[in-house]
N, C-alpha and C positions, 0 to 999 in steps of 0.2 A: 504493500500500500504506500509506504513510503515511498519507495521510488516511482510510484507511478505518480505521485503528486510531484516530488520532483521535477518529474518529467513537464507535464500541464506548468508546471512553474516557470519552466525553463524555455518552454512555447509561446508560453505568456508575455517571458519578458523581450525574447525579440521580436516575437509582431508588436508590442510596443515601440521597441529601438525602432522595427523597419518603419512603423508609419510616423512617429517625427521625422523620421529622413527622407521621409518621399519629396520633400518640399524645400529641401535646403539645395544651394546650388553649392555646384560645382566649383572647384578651387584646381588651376594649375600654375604650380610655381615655375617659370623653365627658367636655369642659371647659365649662364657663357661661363667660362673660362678664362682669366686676364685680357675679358675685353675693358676695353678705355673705356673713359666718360666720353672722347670723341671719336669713337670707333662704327657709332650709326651715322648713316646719313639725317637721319631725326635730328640727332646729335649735334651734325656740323659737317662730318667726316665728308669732304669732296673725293675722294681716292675709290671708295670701298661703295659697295651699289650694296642696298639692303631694301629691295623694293616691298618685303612682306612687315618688315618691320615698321618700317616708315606710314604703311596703312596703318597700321593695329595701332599707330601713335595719334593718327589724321583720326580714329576713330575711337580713341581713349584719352587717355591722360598720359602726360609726363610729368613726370615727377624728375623735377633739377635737382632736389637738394634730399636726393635718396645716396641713406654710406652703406657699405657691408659690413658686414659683424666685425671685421679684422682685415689687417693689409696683406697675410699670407691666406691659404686656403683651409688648414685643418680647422683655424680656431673659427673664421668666417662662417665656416658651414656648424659647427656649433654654438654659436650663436642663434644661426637660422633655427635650426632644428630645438633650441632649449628654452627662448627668449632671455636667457642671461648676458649680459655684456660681459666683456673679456675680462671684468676684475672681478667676476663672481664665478662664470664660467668654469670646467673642469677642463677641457682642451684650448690653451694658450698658446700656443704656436704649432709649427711644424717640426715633428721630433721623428727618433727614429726607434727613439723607447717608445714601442707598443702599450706600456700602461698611460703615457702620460699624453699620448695621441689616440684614446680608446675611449666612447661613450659608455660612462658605469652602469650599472645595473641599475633599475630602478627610475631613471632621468624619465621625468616630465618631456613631451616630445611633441610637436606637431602634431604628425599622423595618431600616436598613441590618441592624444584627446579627442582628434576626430572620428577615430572609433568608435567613441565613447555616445557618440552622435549617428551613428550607424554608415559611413563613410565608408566605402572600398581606399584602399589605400596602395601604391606602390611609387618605388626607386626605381629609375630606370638610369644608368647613364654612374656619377663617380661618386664614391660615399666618400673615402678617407677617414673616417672614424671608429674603424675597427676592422679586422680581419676573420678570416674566415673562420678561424676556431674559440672566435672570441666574443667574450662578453658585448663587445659595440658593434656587432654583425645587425646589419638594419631590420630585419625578419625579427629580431631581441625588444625593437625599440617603436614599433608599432606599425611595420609596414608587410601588407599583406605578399607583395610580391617584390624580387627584385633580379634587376638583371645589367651587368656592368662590371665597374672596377670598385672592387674594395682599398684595396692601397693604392695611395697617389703616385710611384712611383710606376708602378704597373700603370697605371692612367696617362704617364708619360707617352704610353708607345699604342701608335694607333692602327701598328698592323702586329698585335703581339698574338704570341704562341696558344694561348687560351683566355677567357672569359668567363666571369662567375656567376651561373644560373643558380640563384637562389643559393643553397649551400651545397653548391655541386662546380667542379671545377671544367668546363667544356672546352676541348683540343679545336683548336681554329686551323684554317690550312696553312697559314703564316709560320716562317721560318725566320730562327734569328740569323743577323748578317755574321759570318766567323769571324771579323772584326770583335764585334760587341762578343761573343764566348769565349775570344781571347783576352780581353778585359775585366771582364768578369771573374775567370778563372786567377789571372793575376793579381786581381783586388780579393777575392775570398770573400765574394758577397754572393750570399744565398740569392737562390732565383726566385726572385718576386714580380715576374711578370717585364722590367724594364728590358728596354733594351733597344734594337732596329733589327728590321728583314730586311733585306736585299728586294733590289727593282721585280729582280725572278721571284719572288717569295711574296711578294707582295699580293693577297688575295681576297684578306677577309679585314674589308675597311670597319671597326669598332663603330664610330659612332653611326654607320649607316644599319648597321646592325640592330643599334640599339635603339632606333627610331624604329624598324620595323616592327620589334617588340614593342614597341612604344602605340602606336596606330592598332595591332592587335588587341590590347589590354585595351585600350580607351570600346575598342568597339565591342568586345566583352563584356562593359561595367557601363554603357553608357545609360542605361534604363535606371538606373539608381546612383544615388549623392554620390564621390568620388573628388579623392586628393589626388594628385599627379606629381611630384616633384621629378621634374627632369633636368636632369644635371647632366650636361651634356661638355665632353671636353674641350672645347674650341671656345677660341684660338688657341689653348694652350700646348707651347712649345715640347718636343720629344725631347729634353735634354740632352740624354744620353745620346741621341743621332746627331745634337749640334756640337758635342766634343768630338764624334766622334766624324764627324761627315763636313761641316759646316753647316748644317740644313733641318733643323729641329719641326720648321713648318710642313707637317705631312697631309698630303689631301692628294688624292686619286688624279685629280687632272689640276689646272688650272684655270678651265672654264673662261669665264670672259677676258681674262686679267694673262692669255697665252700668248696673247701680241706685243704686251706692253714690253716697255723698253727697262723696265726693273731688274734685281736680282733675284733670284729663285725666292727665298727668302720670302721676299716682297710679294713678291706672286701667292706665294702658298698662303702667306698672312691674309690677303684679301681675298683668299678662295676658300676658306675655312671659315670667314666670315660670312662672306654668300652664300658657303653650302647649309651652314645653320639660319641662315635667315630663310632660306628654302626649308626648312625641317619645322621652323614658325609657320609658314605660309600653310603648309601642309594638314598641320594639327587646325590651323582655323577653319581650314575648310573641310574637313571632316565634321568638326562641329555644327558650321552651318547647314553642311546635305543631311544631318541625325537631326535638325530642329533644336539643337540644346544650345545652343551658342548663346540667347540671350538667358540662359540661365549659367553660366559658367563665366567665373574669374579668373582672367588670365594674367600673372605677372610677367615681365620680364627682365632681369640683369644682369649682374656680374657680380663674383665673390670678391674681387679684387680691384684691384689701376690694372694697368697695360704691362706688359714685359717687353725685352730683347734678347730673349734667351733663344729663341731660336735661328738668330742673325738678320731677325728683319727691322728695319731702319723703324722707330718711333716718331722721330723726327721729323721724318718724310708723311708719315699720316697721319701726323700731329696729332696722335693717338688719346691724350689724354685732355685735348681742347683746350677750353681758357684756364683749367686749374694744374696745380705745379705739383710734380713729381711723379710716379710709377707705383708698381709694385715694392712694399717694402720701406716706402716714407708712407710717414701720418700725416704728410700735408695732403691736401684733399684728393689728391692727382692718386693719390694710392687708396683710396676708401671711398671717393664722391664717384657711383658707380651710375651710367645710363640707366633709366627704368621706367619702363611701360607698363599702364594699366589699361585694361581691356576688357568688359563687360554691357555687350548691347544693351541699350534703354536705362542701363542704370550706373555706368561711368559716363559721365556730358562728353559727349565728342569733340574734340579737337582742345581738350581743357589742357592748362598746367597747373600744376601745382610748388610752391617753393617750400612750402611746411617742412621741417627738417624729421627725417623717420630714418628710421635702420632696421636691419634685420632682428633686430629683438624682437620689436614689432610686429614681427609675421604669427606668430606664435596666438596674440593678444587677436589680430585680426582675425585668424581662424576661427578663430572660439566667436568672437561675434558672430560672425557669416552663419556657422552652427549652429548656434543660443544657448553656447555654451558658458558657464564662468572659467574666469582666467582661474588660473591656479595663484594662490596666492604666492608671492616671495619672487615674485619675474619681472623683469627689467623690462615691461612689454607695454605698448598702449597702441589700442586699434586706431587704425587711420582709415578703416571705413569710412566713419562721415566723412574725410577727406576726397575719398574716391566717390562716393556720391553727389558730389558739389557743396560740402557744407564748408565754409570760409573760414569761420574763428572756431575751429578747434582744438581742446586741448591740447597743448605741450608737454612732454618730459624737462623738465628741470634743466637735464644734460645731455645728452649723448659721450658716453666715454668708451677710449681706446687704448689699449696696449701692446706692446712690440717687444720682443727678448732680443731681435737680429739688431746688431750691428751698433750694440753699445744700451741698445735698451732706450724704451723711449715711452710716452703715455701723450693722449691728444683728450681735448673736449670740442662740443660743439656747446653752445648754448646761446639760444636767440640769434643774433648776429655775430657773435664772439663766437672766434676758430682759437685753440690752446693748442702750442706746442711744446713739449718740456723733453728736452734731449740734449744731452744725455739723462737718461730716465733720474738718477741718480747725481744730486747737486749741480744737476744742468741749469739755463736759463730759462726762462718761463717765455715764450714770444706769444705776442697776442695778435689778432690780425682782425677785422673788419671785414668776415669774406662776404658780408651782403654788396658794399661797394667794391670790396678788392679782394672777386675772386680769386686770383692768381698768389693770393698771400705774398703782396711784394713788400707791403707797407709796417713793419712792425713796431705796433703801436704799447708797446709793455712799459716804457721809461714814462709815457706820457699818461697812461691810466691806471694807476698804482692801487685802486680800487678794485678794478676789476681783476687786477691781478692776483690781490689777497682773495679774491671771493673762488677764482681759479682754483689756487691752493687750497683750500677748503675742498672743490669739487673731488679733486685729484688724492688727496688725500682722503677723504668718505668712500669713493668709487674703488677702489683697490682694496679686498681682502685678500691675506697671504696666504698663497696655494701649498701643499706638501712639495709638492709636483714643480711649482716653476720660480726661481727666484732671480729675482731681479739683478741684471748684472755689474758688477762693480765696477766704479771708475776705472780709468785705466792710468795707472802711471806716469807721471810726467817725467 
């Protein structure tokens, strides 16, 4: 008897979950790769043709004054996934210790909440926050499917040896170049997926792979509520092919960009960008031929600024527009990321937005969308009524950032006021005005010594001490 109430209980409660969920739309987050803030044509970008992105802009919102969780990838994407900022957060940088670049047990998550709302859920494309035997394996943290790269270094290579279906490792026809297994073998690094194939071996392109996947599953789950995060690797550079080749930007052809008078480099940069604005194009129109498109929110960014790691000139496509620096600075040029919202009838077409939001954010918005509560203790606040055209709404206090590379370093946003304190560690405090000066040329810290102490205050609140990641020490004079 008891189990058969059980049972009836157990019936009960999810045709309740399913019928709150018949009615919530649709959420997909889709991430670039070290694309710029001016790497859209939306954007500014004259070089790079992005004709699907630049509608989905004509017909949503831009958001200018959207940052990503962090200026490298591990900690960015946990942020995304936690709504913690980087001084609360459990993954702070890019490590190669597996515990202190792995989502713990237990973490509050996106998709986990959305579940909770009766939501189909999957990964498609590059996690970084745990591996395959491991507690932050995405299938752990509340995604129903997944299929991609778990390690970012494997994410490097976009013609690698296999791919991780779910918790299963699947052989691709891609072969590594003997270059890179003599490298390897001389360095004594286990084989995690990095590396380059030869032109002959070149066969099973990743991310077109994972878009296929990607077009299946949507058309699988489209009859009910549904999270998508697709985290797709482009632009980002094969490292190991640009040590090893000169040429880290991999893409099958070079498509419109095969005449131009560029370096390969160049070419492959602006054809990895087209071929994922074609992989946008793609998913919108699937949704408009299913009828769901005006029920579905579509984000668009990047986790990072821009790189040069694959030998292609930044310079030349002015990659990161009117604000200053790359991948790896906290001035805005490394966190002030491109990003598009997209939702017929109910994002105002052709809107922008300057409202300062980050990927904490995402977390808070979902549960909205839902009608879910946020969990409490999360660094998150929905910018829905932003995306629906509401004007004055709420602000965070701050927006804060933190960096371990290259001496250590911590940033704030707040209101108009951009903070930069580097070296992390008895550095100087620069303050900057980036509503009139973007570009952070003008440092304003000698002349507003108010808002500098108020800084300090931020900077110091925002920062609790990790087991895991400590701050690095001056360096010697």
């Amino acid at each position: 008897m008891h189990k058969i109430i059980t049972s009836f209980a157990i019936v009960a409660f999810l045709s309740l979950a399913w019928a709150q969920a018949e009615d919530k739309p649709n959420f997909i987050f889709i991430l670039a790769d070290d694309l710029g803030y001016g790497d859209l044509g939306c954007f500014g970008s004259e070089h790079i043709k992005t004709p699907h992105l630049d509608q989905m802009a004509a017909e949503g919102m831009k958001l200018t004054d959207f940052y990503s969780g962090a200026t490298v990838c591990a900690p960015s994407r946990c942020v995304l996934m936690t709504g913690l900022h980087m001084g609360h957060c459990w993954v702070r940088g890019n490590a190669n210790n597996q515990n202190k670049q792995t989502l713990q047990p237990g973490e509050i998550t996106v998709p986990g909440e959305l579940k909770k709302a009766g939501y189909a859920t999957a990964l498609f494309g590059k996690w970084g926050l745990g591996e395959l035997d491991s507690v932050g394996h995405p299938m752990k943290h509340g995604f129903d499917d997944f299929y991609g790269y778990l390690n970012q270094r494997h994410a490097h290579n976009f013609y690698p040896e296999f791919i991780i279906d779910q918790y299963e490792k699947v052989m691709l026809r891609n072969k590594y170049a003997p270059e890179w297994i003599k490298m390897r073998t001389e360095q004594g690094k286990e084989d995690d997926g990095a590396g380059w194939a030869t032109e002959e071996t070149k066969l099973d392109y990743v991310p077109d792979l994972v878009m296929e996947r990607t077009y299946k599953w949507l058309e699988e789950v489209r009859d009910q509520p549904f999270f998508l995060y697709l985290s797709i690797n482009m632009p980002h550079a094969n490292n190991e092919a640009t040590r090893g080749t000169g040429d880290g930007q991999e893409v099958p052809d070079y498509d419109i960009y095969a005449d131009k008078d560029w370096s390969n480099p160049d070419k492959g940069q602006a054809a990895m960008i087209t071929r994922m604005d074609g992989y946008v194009g793609k998913v919108i129109e699937l949704l408009k031929d299913w009828g769901i498109a005006d029920n579905t929110l579509i984000m668009f960014t990047s986790d990072n600024g821009p790189h040069t790691e694959g030998g292609n000139d930044m310079e030349f496509f002015n990659a990161n527009g009117p604000v200053r620096g790359m991948k790896r600075d906290l001035t805005d040029g490394g966190i002030r990321v491109p990003t598009i919202a997209w939702w017929p009838g109910t994002v105002p077409a052709g809107s922008v937005s300057d409202r300062p939001a980050y990927f904490g954010d995402v977390l808070a918005t979902a549960c909205e969308l839902a009608g879910l509560q946020l969990p409490e203790g999360r660094d998150s606040l929905s910018f829905l009524p932003t995306l629906m055209g509401e004007k004055d709404q709420e602000t965070a206090p701050y927006l804060y950032w933190e960096s371990y590379e290259k001496g250590g370093k911590q940033a704030l946003r707040f209101g108009k006021w951009k903070v930069v304190k580097e070296p992390w560690i008895g550095g100087p405090i620069q303050l900057y005005n980036v509503v009139d000066d973007i570009g952070e040329e003008k440092d304003l810290a000698s002349q507003l010594p108010e808002i500098v102490q108020q800084a300090e205050r931020y900077l110091e609140e925002a920062h609790i001490r990790s087991p895991e990641w400590t701050p690095p020490a001056p360096k010697k004079k």
